[in-house]
VMD Tcl script that builds the backbone (N, CA, C; Angstrom):
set m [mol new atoms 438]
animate dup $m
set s [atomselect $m all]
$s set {name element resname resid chain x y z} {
  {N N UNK 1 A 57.169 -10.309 -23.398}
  {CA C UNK 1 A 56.462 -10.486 -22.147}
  {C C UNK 1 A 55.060 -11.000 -22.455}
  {N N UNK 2 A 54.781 -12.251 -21.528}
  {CA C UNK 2 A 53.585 -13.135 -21.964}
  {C C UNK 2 A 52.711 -12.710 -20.666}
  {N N UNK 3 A 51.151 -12.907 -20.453}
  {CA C UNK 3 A 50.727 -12.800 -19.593}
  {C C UNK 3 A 49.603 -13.948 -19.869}
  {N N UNK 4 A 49.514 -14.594 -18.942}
  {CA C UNK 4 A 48.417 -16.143 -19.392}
  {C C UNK 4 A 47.998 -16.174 -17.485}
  {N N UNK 5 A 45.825 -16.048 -18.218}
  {CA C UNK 5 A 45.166 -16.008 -17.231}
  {C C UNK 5 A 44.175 -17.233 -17.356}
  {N N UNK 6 A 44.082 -17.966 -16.343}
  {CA C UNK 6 A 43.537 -19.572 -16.471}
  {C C UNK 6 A 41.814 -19.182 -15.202}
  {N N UNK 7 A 41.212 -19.374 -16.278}
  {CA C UNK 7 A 40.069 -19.026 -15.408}
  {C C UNK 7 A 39.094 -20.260 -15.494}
  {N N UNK 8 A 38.534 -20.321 -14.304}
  {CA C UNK 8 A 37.890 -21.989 -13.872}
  {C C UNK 8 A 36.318 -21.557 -13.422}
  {N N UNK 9 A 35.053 -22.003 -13.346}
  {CA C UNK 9 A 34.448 -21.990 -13.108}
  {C C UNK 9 A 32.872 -21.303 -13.759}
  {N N UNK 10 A 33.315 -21.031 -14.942}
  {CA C UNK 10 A 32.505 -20.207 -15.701}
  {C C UNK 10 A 31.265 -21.414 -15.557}
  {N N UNK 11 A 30.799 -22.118 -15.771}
  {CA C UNK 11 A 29.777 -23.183 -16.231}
  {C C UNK 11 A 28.640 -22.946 -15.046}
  {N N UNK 12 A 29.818 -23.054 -13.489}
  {CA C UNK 12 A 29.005 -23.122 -12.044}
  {C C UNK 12 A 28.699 -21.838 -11.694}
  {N N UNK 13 A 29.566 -20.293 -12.399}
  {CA C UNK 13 A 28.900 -19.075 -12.341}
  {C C UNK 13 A 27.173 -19.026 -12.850}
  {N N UNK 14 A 27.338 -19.090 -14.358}
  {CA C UNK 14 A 26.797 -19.422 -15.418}
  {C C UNK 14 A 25.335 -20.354 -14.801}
  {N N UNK 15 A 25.356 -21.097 -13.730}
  {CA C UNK 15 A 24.397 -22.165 -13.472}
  {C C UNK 15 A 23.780 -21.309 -12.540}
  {N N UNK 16 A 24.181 -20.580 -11.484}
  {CA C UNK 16 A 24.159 -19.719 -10.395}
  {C C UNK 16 A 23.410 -19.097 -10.532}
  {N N UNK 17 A 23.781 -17.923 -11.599}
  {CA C UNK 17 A 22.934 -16.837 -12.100}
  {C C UNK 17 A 21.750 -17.047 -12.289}
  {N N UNK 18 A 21.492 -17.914 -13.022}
  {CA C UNK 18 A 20.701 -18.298 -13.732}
  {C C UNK 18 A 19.699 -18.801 -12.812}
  {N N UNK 19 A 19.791 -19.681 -12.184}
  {CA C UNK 19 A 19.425 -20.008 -10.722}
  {C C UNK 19 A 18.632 -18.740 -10.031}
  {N N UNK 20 A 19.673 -17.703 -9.755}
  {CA C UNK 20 A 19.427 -16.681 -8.876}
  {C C UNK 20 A 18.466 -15.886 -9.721}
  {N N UNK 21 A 18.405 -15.613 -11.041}
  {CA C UNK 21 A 17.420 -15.072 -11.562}
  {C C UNK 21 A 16.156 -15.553 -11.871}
  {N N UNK 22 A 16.009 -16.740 -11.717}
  {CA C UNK 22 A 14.707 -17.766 -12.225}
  {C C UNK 22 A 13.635 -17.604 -10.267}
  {N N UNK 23 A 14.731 -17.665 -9.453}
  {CA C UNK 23 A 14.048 -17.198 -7.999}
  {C C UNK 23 A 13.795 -15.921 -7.905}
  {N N UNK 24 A 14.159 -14.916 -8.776}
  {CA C UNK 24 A 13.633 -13.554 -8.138}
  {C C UNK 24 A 12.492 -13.100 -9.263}
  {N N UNK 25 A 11.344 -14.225 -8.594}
  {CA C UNK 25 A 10.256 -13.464 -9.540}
  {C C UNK 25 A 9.613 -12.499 -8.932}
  {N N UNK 26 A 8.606 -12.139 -9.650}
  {CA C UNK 26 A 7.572 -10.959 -9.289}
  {C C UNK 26 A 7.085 -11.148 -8.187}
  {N N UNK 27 A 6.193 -12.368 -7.733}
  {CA C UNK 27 A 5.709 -12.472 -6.151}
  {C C UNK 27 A 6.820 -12.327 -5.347}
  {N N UNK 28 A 8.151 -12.712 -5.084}
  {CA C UNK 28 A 9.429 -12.758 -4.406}
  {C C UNK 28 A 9.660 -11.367 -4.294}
  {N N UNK 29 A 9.597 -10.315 -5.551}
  {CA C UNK 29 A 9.960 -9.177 -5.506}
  {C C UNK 29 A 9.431 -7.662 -5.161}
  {N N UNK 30 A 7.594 -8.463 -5.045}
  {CA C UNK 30 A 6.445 -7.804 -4.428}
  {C C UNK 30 A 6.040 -7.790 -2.845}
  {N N UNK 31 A 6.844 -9.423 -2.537}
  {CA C UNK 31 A 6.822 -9.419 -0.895}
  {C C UNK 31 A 8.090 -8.858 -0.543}
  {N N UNK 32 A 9.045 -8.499 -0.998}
  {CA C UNK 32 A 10.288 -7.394 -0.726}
  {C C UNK 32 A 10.002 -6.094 -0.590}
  {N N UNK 33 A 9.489 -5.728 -1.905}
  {CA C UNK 33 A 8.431 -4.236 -1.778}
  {C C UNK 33 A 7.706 -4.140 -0.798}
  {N N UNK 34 A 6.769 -5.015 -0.642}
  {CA C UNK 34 A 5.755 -4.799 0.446}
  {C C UNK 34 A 6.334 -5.013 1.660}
  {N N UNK 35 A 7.271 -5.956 2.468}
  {CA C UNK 35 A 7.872 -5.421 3.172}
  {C C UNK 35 A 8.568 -4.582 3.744}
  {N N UNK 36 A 9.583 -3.897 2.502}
  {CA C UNK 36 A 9.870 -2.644 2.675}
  {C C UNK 36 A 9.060 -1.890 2.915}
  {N N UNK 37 A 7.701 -1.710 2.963}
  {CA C UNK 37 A 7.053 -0.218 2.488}
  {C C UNK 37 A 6.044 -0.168 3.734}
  {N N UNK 38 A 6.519 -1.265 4.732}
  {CA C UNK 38 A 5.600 -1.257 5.735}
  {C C UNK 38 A 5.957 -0.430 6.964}
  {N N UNK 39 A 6.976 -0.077 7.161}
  {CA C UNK 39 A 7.779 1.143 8.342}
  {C C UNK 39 A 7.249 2.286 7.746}
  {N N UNK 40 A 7.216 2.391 6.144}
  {CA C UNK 40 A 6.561 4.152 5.857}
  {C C UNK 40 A 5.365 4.028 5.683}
  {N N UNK 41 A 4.297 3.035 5.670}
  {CA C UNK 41 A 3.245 3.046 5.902}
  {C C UNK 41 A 2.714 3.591 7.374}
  {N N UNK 42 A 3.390 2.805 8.172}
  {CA C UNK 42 A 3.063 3.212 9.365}
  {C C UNK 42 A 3.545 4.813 9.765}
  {N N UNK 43 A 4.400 4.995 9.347}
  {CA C UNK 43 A 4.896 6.570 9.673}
  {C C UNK 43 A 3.891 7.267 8.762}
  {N N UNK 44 A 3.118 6.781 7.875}
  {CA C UNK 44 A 2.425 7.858 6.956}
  {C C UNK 44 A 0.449 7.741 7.731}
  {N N UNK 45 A 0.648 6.625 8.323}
  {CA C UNK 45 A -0.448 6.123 9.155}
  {C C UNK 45 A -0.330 7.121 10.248}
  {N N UNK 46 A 0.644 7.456 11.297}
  {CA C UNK 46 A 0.840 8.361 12.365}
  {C C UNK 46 A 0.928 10.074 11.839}
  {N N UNK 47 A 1.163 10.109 10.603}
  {CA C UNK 47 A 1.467 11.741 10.553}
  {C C UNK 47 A -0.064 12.076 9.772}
  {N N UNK 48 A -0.844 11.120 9.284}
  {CA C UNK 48 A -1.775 11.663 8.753}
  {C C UNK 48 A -3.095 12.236 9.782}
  {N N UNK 49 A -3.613 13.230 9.331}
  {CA C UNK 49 A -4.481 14.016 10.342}
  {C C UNK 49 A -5.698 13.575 10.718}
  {N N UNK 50 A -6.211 13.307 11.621}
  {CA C UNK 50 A -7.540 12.673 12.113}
  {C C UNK 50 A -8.839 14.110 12.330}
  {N N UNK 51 A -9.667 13.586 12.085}
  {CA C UNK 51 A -10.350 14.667 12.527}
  {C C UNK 51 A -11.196 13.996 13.845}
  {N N UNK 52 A -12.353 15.290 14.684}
  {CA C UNK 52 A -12.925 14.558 15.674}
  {C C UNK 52 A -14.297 13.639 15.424}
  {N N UNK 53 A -14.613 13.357 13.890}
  {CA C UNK 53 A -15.730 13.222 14.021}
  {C C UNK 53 A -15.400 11.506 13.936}
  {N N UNK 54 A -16.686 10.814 14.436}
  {CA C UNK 54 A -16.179 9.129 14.616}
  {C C UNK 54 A -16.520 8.487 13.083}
  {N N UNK 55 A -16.529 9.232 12.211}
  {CA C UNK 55 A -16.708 8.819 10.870}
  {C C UNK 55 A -15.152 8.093 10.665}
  {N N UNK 56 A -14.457 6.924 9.682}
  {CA C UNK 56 A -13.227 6.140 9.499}
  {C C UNK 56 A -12.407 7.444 8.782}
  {N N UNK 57 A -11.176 7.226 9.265}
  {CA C UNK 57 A -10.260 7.834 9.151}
  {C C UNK 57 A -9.161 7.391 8.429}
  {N N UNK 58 A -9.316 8.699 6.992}
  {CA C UNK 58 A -7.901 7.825 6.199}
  {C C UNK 58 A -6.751 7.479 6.556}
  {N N UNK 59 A -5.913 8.202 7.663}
  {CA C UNK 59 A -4.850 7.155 8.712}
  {C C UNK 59 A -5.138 5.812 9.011}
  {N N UNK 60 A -6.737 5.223 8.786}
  {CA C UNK 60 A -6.330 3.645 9.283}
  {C C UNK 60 A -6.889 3.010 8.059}
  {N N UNK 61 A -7.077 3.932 6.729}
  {CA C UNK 61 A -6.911 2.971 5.791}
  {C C UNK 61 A -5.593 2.774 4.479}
  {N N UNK 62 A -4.988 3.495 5.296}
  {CA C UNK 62 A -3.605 3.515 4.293}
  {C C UNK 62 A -3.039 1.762 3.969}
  {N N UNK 63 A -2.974 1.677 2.550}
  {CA C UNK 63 A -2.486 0.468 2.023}
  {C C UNK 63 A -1.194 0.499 1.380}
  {N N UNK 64 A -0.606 -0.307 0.812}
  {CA C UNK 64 A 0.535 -0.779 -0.005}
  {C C UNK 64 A -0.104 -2.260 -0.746}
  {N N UNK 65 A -0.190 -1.727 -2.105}
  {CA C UNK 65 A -0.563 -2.414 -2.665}
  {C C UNK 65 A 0.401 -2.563 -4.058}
  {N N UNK 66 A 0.249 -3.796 -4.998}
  {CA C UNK 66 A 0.932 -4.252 -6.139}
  {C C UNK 66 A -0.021 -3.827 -7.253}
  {N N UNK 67 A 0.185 -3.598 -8.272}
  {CA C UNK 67 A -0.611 -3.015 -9.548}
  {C C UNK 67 A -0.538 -4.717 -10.006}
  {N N UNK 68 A -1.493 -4.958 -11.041}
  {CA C UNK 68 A -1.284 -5.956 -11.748}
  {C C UNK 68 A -0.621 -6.120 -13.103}
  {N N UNK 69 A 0.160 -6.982 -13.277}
  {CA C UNK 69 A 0.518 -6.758 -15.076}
  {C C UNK 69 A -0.328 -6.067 -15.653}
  {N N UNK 70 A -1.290 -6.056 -15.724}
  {CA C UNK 70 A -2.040 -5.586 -16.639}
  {C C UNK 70 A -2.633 -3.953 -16.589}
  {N N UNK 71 A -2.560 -3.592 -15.265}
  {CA C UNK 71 A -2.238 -2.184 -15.270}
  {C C UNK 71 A -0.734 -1.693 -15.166}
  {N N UNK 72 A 0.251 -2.400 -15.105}
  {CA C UNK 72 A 1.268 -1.709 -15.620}
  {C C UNK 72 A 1.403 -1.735 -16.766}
  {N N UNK 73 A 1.183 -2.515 -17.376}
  {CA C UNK 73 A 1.113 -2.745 -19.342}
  {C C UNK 73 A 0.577 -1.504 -19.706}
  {N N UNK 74 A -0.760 -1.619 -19.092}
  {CA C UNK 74 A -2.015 -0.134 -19.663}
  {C C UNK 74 A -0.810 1.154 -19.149}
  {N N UNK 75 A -0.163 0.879 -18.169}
  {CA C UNK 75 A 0.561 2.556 -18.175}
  {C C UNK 75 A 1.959 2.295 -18.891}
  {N N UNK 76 A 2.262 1.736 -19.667}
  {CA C UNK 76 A 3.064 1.118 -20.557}
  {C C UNK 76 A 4.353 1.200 -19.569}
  {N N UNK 77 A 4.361 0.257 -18.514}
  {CA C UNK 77 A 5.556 0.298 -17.507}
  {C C UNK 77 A 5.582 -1.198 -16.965}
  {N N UNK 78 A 6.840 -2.078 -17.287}
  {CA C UNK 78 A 6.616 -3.365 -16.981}
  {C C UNK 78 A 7.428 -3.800 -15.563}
  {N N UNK 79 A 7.535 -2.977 -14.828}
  {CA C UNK 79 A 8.730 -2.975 -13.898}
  {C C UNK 79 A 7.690 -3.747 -12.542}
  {N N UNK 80 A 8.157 -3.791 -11.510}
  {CA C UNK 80 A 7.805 -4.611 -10.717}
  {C C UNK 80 A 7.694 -3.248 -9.222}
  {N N UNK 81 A 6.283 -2.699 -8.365}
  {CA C UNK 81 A 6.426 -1.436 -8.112}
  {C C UNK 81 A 5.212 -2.206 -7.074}
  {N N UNK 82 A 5.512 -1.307 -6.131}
  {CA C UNK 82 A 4.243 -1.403 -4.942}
  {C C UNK 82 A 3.756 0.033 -5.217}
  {N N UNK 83 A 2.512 0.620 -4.449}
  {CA C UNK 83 A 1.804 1.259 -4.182}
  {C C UNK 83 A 1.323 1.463 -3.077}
  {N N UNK 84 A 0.997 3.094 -2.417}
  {CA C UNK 84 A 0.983 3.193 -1.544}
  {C C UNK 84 A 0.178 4.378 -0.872}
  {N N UNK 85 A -0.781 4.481 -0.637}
  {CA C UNK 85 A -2.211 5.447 -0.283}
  {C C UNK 85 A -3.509 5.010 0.066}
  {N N UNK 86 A -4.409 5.683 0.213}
  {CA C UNK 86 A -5.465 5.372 0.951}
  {C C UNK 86 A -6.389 4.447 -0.010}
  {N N UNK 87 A -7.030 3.366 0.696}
  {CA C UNK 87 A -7.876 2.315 0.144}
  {C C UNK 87 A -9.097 2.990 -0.822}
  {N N UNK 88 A -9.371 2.358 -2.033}
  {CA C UNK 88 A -10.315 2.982 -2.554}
  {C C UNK 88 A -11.576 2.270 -2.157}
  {N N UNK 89 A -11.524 1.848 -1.476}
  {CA C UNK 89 A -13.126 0.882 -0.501}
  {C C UNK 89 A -12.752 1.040 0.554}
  {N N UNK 90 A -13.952 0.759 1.583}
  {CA C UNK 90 A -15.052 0.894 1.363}
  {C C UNK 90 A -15.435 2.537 1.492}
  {N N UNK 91 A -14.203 3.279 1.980}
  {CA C UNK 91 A -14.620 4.694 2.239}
  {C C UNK 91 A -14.080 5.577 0.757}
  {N N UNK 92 A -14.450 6.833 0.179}
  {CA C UNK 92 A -14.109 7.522 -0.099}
  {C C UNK 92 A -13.007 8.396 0.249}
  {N N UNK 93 A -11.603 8.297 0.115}
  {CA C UNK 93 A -10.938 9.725 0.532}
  {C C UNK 93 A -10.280 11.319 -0.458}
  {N N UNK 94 A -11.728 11.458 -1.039}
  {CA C UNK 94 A -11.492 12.488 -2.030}
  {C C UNK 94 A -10.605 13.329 -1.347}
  {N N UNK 95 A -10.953 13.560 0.311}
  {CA C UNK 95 A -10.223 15.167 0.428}
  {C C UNK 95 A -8.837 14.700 1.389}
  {N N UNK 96 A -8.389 13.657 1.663}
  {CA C UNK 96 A -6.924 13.515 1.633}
  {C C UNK 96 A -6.116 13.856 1.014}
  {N N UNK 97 A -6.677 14.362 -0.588}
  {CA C UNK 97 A -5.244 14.839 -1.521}
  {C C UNK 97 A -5.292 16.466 -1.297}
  {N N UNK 98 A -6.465 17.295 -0.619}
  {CA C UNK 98 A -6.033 18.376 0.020}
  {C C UNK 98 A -5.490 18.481 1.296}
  {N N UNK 99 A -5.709 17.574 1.514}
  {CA C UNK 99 A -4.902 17.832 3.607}
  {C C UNK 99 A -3.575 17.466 3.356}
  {N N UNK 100 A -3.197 16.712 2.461}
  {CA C UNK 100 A -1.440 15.981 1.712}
  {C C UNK 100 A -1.156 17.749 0.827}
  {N N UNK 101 A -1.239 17.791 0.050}
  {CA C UNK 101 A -1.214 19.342 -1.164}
  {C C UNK 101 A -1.552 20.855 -0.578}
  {N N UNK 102 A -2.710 20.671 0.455}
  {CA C UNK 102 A -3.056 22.115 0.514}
  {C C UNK 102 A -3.944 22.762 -0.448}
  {N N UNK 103 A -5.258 23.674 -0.236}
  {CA C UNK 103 A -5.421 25.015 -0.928}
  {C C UNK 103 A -5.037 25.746 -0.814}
  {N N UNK 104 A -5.731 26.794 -1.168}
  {CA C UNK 104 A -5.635 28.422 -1.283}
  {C C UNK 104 A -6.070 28.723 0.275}
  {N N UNK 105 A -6.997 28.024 0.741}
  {CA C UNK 105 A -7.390 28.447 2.143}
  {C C UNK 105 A -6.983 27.539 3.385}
  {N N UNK 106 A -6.265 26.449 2.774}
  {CA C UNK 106 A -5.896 25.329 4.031}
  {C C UNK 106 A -4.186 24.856 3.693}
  {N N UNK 107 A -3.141 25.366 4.510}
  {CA C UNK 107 A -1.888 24.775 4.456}
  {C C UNK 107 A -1.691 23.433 4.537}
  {N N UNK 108 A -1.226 23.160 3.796}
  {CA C UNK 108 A -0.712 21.365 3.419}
  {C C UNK 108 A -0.003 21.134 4.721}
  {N N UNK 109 A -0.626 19.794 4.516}
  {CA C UNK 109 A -0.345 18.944 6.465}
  {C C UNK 109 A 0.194 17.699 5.570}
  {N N UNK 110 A 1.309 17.849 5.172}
  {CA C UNK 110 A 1.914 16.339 4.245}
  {C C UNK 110 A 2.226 15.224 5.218}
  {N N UNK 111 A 1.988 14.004 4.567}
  {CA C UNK 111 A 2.340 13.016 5.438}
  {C C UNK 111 A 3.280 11.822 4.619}
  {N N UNK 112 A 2.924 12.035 3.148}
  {CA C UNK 112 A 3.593 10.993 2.336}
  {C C UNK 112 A 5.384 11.370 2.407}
  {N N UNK 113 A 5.409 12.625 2.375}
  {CA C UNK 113 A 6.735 12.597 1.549}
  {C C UNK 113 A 7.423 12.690 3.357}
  {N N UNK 114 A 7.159 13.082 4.187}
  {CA C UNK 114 A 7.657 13.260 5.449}
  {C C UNK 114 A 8.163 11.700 6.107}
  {N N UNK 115 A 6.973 10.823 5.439}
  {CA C UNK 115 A 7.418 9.392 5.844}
  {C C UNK 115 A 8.656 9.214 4.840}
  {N N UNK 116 A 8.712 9.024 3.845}
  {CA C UNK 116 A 9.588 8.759 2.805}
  {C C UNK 116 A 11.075 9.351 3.591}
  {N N UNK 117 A 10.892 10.759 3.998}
  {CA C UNK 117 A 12.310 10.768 3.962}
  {C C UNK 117 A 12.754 10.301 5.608}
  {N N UNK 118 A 11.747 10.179 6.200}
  {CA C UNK 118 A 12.239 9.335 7.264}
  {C C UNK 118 A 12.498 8.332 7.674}
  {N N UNK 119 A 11.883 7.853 6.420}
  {CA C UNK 119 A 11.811 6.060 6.124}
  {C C UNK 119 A 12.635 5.402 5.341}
  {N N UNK 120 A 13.252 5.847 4.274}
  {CA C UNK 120 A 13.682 5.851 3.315}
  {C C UNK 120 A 15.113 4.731 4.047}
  {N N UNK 121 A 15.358 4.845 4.692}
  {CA C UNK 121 A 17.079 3.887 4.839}
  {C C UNK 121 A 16.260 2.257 5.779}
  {N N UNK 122 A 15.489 2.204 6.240}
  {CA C UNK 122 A 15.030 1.453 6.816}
  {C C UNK 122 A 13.919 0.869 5.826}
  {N N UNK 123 A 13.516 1.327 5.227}
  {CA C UNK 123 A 12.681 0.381 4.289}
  {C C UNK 123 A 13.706 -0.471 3.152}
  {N N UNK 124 A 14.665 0.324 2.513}
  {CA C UNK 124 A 16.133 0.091 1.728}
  {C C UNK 124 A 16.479 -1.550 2.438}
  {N N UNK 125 A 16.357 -1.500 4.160}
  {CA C UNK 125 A 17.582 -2.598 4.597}
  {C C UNK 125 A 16.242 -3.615 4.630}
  {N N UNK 126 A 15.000 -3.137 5.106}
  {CA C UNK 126 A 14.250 -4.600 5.057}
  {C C UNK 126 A 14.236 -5.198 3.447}
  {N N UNK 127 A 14.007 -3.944 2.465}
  {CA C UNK 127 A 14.345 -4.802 1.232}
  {C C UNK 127 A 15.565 -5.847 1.269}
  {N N UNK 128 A 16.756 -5.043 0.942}
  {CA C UNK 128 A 17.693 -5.731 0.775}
  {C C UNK 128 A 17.940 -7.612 1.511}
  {N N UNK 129 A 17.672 -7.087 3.076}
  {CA C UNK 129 A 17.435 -8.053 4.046}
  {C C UNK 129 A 16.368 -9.370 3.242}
  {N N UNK 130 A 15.246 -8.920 2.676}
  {CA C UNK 130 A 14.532 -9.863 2.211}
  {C C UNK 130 A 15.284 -10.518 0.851}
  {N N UNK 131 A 16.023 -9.517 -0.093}
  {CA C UNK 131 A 16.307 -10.050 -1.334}
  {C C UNK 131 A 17.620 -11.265 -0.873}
  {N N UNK 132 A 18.685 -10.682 -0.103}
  {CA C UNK 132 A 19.423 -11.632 0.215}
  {C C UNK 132 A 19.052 -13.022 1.041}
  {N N UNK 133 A 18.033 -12.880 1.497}
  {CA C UNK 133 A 17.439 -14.062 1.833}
  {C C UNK 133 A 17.416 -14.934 0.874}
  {N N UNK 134 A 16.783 -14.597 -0.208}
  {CA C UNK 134 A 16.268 -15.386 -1.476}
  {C C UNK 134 A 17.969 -15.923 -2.123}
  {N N UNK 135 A 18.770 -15.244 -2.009}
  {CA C UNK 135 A 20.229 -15.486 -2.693}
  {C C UNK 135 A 20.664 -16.137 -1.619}
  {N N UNK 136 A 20.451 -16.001 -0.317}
  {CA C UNK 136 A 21.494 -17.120 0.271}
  {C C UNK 136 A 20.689 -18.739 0.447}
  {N N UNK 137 A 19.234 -18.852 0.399}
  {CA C UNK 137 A 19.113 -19.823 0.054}
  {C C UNK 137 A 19.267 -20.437 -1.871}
  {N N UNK 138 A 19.295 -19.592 -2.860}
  {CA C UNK 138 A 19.650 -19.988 -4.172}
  {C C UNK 138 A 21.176 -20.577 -4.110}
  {N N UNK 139 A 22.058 -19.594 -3.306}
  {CA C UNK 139 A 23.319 -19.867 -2.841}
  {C C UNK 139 A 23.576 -21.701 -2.292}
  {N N UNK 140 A 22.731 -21.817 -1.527}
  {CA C UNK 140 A 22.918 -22.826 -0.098}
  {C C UNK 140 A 22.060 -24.158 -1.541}
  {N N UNK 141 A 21.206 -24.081 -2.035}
  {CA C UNK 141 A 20.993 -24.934 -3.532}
  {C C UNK 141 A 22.055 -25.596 -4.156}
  {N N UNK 142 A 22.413 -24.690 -4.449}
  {CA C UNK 142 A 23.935 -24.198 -5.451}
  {C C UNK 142 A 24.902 -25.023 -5.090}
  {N N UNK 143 A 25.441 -24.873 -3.605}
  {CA C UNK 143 A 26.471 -25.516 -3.013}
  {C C UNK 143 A 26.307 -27.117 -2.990}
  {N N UNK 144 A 24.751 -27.138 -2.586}
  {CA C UNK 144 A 24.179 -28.909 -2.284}
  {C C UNK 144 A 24.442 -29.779 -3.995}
  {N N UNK 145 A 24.325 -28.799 -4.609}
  {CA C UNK 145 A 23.716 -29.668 -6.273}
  {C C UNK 145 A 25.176 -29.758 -7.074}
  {N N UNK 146 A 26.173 -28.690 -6.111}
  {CA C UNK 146 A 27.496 -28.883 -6.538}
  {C C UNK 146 A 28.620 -30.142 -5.853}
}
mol reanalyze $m
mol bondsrecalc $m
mol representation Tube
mol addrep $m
């Protein structure tokens, strides 16, 4: 008993990939991140606590930001990562990491991880949503050059 498998197309896989990986660079994969991370921004923007005084309020300076190569190198991590907390300009928010944590005398009023898990499937689909973008036009390339 013989079994003979005839396989065609390895060259135009092979071209594809290659294709599809040369488009998913770091800026491509930072405006995915950062899109994703903009529904739990805003949910981390609404749960964070205001006080009454008219001094700026770390709820309206919450960012999502990209590290640069070069501070991921320095934390010896080469991966491709957004960021996401209060602006370090022009205000100070030393005491946001007690109103997020809590003391001994003040119960933690969290806002990061509360967004996360409420956010968490909807930030997932705008990623995804953005990455397949990038593949169905590498795709729609692909087809023209074939």
């Amino acid at each position: 008993m013989s079994i003979e498998i005839e396989q065609r197309g390895n060259k135009e896989l092979l071209a594809a990939l290659t294709a599809l990986e040369a488009a998913m660079t770091r800026p491509v994969l930072i405006e995915a991140l950062t899109a994703g991370a903009e529904p739990m921004r805003a949910h981390v923007e609404a749960l964070t606590v205001r006080s009454r005084k008219r001094t700026p309020h770390t709820a309206d300076e919450i960012v999502i930001s990209a590290p640069s190569a070069a501070q991921l190198e320095r934390r010896e991590r080469f991966d491709v990562v957004v960021e996401m907390g209060p602006s370090k300009r022009p205000h100070d928010h030393f005491y946001w990491f007690f109103q997020e944590y809590g003391t001994v005398r003040h119960r933690a009023q969290p806002a990061m991880r509360p967004a996360f898990d409420a956010q968490a499937n909807t930030c997932l689909g705008l990623i995804l949503t953005t990455l397949w973008g990038v593949i169905a036009r590498v795709a729609a390339k692909q087809k023209q050059a074939a």
